[in-house]
N, C-alpha and C positions, 0 to 999 in steps of 0.2 A: 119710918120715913128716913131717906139718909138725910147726915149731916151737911150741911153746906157751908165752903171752906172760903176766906176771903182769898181775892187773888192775888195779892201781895203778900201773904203769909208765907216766914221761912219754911224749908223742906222738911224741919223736924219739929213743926207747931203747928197746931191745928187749933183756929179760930172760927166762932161761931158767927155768922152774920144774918141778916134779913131781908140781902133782898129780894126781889123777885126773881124765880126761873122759869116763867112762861114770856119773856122778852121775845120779839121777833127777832130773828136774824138766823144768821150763818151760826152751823153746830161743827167743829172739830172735835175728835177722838185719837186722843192720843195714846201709845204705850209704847211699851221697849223689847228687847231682846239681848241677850248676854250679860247679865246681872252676875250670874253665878261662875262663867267659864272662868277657866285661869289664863285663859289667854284671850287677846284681840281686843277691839274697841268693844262697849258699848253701842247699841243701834236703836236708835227712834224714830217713830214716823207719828206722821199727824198727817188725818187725811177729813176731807170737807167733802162727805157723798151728795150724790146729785137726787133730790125724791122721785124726780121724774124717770130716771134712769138706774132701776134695781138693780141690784143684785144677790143673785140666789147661793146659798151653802154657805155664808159668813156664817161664823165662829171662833171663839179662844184657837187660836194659830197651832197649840199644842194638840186638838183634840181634830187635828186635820193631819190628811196624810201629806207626805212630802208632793205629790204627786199635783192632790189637789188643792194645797199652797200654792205651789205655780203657776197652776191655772188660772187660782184667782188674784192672786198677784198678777199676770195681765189684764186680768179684766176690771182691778180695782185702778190700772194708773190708764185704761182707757174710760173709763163709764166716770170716774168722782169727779165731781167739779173741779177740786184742785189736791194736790200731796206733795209733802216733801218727806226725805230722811235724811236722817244727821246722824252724828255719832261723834263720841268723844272717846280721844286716841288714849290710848294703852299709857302714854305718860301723865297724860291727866288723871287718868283712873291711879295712877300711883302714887300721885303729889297732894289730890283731892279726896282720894277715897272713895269709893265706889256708886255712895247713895248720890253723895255732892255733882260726882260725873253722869248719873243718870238724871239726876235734874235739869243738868249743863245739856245734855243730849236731846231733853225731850224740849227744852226751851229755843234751841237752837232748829229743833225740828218744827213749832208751830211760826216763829218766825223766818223758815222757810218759805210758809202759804202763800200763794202770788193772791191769795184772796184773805183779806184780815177776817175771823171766825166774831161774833158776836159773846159766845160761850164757849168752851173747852174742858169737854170732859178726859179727864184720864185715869187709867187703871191703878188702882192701888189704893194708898193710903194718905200717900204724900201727893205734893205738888210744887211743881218748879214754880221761879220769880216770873208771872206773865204782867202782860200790859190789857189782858184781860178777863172778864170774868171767868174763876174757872170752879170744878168740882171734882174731888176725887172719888171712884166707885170704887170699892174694890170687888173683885169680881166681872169689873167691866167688859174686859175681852169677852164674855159669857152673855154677858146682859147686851151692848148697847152695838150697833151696827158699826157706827163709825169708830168704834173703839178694835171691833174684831177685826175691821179690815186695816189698820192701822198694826195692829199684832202683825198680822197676815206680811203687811211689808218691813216691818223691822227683823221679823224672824228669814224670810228668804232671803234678803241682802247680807245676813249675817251668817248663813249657811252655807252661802254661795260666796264668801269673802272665807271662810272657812275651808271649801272646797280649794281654793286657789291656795292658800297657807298651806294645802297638807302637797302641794304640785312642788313648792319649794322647801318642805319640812316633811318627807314620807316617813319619817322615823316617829314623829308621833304622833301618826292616824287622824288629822284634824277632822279627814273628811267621814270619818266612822261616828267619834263622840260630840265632836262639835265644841271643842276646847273643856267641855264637861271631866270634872275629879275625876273620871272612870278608873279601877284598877290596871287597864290597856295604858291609859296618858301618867298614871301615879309610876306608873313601870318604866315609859320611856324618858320620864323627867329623872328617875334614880340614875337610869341607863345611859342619857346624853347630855345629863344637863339642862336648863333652860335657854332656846331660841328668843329673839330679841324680841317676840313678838308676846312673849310669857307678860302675866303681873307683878313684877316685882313683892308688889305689897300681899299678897296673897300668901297663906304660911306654908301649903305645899311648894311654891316656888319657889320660896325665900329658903327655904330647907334645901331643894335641890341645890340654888347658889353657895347654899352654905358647905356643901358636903363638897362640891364640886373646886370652893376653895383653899377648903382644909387639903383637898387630895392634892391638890396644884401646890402648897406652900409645902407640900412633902415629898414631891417628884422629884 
């Protein structure tokens, strides 16, 4: 049986509670995208699907093709009853640190909802400060519908904000990796430097700033 989390519990505490989870109401599924990149915001979505109005091929956003991510990123912000995404900028990920910023993200994305959710399940382990009941799965993108299609919209807004970054930064390939450590992006950050759009806090990138300023205080 999973554990069930209170929903005032901080990000890095998990409490046991008891109360019920067959309550009527509205179900949000929430999760994220760009946890790991060295660059760009963090992205979260919460989305409230409709029963009356399916939708078919949801899944973990990773084990889908780009192709058919898109697709169903249309058809999840026309068919759910309601969605939002949010995202917490590149300076908050540096001031906050990254878990703190993805809770900031996914709290800013169920208080998005034009519809308040009864319950709020989200992917992982942890759980942002909500104002209601919530549960963490982990594995959820996998398991629960409204969690997959939640992945589905955090991950294309951040590919696609990705896609745009690499129109004004071609030097290092955002639109290939996806701000991902790849040996292509560990190259071009040796080779240009860090773009304002980098993590500061992240040790590949602090590294290229570093190297980037020793070479400047010796020109």
């Amino acid at each position: 049986m999973r554990s069930k989390k209170s929903f005032n519990a901080r990000p890095d505490t998990v409490l046991q509670t008891s109360f019920s989870w067959d309550l009527p109401g509205l179900v949000a599924g929430v999760d994220e995208a760009g946890r790991g990149p060295l660059a760009g915001p963090v992205v979260a979505a919460a989305v409230i699907l409709d029963d009356l109005n399916p939708i078919a091929g949801l899944n973990d956003s990773k084990k889908l093709t780009a192709l058919k991510r898109e697709r169903l990123y249309d058809e999840i912000r026309a068919k759910a009853l309601c969605c939002a995404v949010a995202e917490a900028s590149v300076e908050e990920i540096d001031r906050l640190n990254i878990l703190q910023a993805t809770m900031l993200a996914m709290q800013r994305a169920v208080q998005g909802l034009r519809l308040k959710p009864s319950k709020v399940l989200v992917d992982g382990n942890r759980l942002p400060v909500l104002s209601v009941l919530a549960e963490a799965i982990v594995g959820g993108d996998a398991k629960v519908q409204a969690i997959s299609a939640a992945s589905i919209l955090a991950k294309v807004t951040r590919d696609r904000w990705c896609h745009e970054l690499d129109q004004r930064y071609p030097q290092y390939g955002f639109s290939a990796h996806k701000g991902y450590g790849t040996a292509e992006h560990l190259q071009a950050l040796q080779r240009h430097g860090a773009c304002p759009e980098h993590r500061k806090s992240f040790a590949p990138v602090a590294q290229a700033l570093s190297v980037t300023s020793v070479e400047g205080a010796h020109g």
